[in-house]
C-alpha positions as CSV (number, residue, x, y, z in Angstrom):
1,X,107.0,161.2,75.4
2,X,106.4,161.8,71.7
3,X,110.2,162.7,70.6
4,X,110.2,162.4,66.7
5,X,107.3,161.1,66.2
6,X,104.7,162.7,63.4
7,X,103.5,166.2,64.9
8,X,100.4,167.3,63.8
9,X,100.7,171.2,64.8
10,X,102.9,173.3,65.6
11,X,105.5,174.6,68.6
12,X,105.8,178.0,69.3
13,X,108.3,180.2,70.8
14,X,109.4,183.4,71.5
15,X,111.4,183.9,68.4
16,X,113.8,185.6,70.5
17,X,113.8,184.4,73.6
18,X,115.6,180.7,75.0
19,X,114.2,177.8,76.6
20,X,111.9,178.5,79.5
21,X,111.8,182.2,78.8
22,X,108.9,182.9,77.0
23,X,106.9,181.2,80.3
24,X,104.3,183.3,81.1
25,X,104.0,185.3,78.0
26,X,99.8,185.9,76.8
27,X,98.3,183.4,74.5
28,X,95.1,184.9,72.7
29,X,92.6,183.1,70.5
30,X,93.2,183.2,67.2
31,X,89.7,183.9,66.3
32,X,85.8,183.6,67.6
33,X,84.6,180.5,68.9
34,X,83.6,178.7,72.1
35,X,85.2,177.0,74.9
36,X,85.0,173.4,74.9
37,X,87.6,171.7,76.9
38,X,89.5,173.4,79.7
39,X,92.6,171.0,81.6
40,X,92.4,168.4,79.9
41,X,96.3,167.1,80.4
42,X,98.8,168.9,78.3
43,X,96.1,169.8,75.7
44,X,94.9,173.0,78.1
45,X,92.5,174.5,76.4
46,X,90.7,173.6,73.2
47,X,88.2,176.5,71.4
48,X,85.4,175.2,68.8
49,X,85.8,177.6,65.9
50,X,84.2,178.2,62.2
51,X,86.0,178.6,59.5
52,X,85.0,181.0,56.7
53,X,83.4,177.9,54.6
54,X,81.3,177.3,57.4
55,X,83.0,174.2,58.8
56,X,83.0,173.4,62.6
57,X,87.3,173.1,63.5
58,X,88.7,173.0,67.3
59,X,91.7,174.2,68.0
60,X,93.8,173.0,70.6
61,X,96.3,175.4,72.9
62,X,98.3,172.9,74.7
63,X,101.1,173.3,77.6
64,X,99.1,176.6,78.9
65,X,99.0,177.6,82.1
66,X,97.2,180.5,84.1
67,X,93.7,179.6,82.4
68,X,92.2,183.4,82.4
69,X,90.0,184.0,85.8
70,X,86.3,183.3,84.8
71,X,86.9,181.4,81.5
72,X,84.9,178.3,81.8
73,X,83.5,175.5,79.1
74,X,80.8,177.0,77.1
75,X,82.3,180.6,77.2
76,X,82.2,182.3,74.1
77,X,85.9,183.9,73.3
78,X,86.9,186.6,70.5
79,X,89.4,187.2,68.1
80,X,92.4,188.4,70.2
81,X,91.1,187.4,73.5
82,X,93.8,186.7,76.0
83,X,93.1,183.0,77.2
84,X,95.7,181.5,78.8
85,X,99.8,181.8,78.7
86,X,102.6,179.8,77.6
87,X,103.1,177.1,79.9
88,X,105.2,173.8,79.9
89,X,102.8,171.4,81.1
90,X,103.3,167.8,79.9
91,X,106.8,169.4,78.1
92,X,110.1,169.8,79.1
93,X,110.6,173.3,77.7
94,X,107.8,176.0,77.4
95,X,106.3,176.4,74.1
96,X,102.7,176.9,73.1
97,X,101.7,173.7,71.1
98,X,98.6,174.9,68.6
99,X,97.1,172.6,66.3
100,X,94.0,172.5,64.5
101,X,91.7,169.1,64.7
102,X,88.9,168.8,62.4
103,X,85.5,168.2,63.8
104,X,85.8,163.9,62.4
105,X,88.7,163.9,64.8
106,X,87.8,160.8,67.0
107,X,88.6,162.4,70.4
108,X,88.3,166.2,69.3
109,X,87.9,167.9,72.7
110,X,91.1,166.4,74.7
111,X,94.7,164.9,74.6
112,X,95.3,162.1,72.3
113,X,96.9,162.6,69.2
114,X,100.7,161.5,67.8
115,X,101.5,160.5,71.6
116,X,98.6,158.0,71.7
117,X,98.1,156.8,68.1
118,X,98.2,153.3,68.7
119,X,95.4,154.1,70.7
120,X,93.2,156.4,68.8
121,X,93.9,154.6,65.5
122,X,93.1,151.0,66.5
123,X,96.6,150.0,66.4
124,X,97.7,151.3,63.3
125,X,101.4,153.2,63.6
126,X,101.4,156.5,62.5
127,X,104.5,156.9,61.1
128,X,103.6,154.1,58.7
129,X,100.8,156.1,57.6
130,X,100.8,159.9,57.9
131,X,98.0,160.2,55.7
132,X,95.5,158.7,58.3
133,X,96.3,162.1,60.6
134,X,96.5,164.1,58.1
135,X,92.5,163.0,57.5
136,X,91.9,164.9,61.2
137,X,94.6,167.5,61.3
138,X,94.2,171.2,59.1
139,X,98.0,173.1,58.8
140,X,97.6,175.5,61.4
141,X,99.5,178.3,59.7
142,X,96.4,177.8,56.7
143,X,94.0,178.5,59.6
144,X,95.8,181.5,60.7
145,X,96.4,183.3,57.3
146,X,92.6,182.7,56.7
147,X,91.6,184.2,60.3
148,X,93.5,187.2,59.8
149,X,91.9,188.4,56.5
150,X,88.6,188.1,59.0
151,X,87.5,191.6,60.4
């Protein structure tokens, strides 16, 4: 369990809806890429993407459920593709969890992130240094302003 511990995306909900009631509602991608991880724990689905300057980012759609029928590793997925929908796997509530890894990101396709620190960073406690994630981690609301100037 993470509780309050650095979080390197973000949680969304339905802005009006309560608790478990945005469960089921459609995630879509939030631009072109390709599939490279499907089920891999709470971090359900993660899509390889490129950004306008060219640079390789994955972004990570966690606590999904109902993976879309045929979508497999290696798919390629547009811009406002349904993919998956808001799940609560590996959370108590249902939220989608979206955050955006760079490509230097030691474990890039699958879980592991605040949860696992000690872990990924050989020890080192991330709330002592939030600059380390920061180094593997864009703002995902940066990534979305950017994607929707994209035609």
């Amino acid at each position: 369990m993470c509780g309050s511990i650095y979080h390197p995306g973000v949680d969304i909900n339905h802005p009006t809806k309560l608790g478990n009631a945005d469960m089921g509602e459609p995630i879509s991608s939030v631009a072109n890429g390709r599939v490279v991880s499907i089920g891999c724990n709470w971090a359900g689905l993660v899509v390889r993407h490129k950004t306008a300057q060219n640079e390789i980012v994955f972004v990570v759609y966690g606590h999904i459920q109902n993976i879309s029928s045929g979508l497999h590793v290696g798919d390629v997925v547009k811009k406002g593709q349904q993919l998956a929908e808001v799940g609560r796997v590996g959370a108590a509530l249902a939220h989608l969890h979206f955050e955006i890894r760079k490509a230097i990101h030691p474990k890039a396709f699958c879980d592991v992130a605040y949860c696992r620190a000690v872990d990924l960073f050989e020890g080192r406690y991330i709330l002592k240094d939030k600059v380390l994630i920061k180094q593997f981690y864009y703002q995902p609301e940066q990534f979305v302003i950017a994607q929707s100037s994209d035609k």
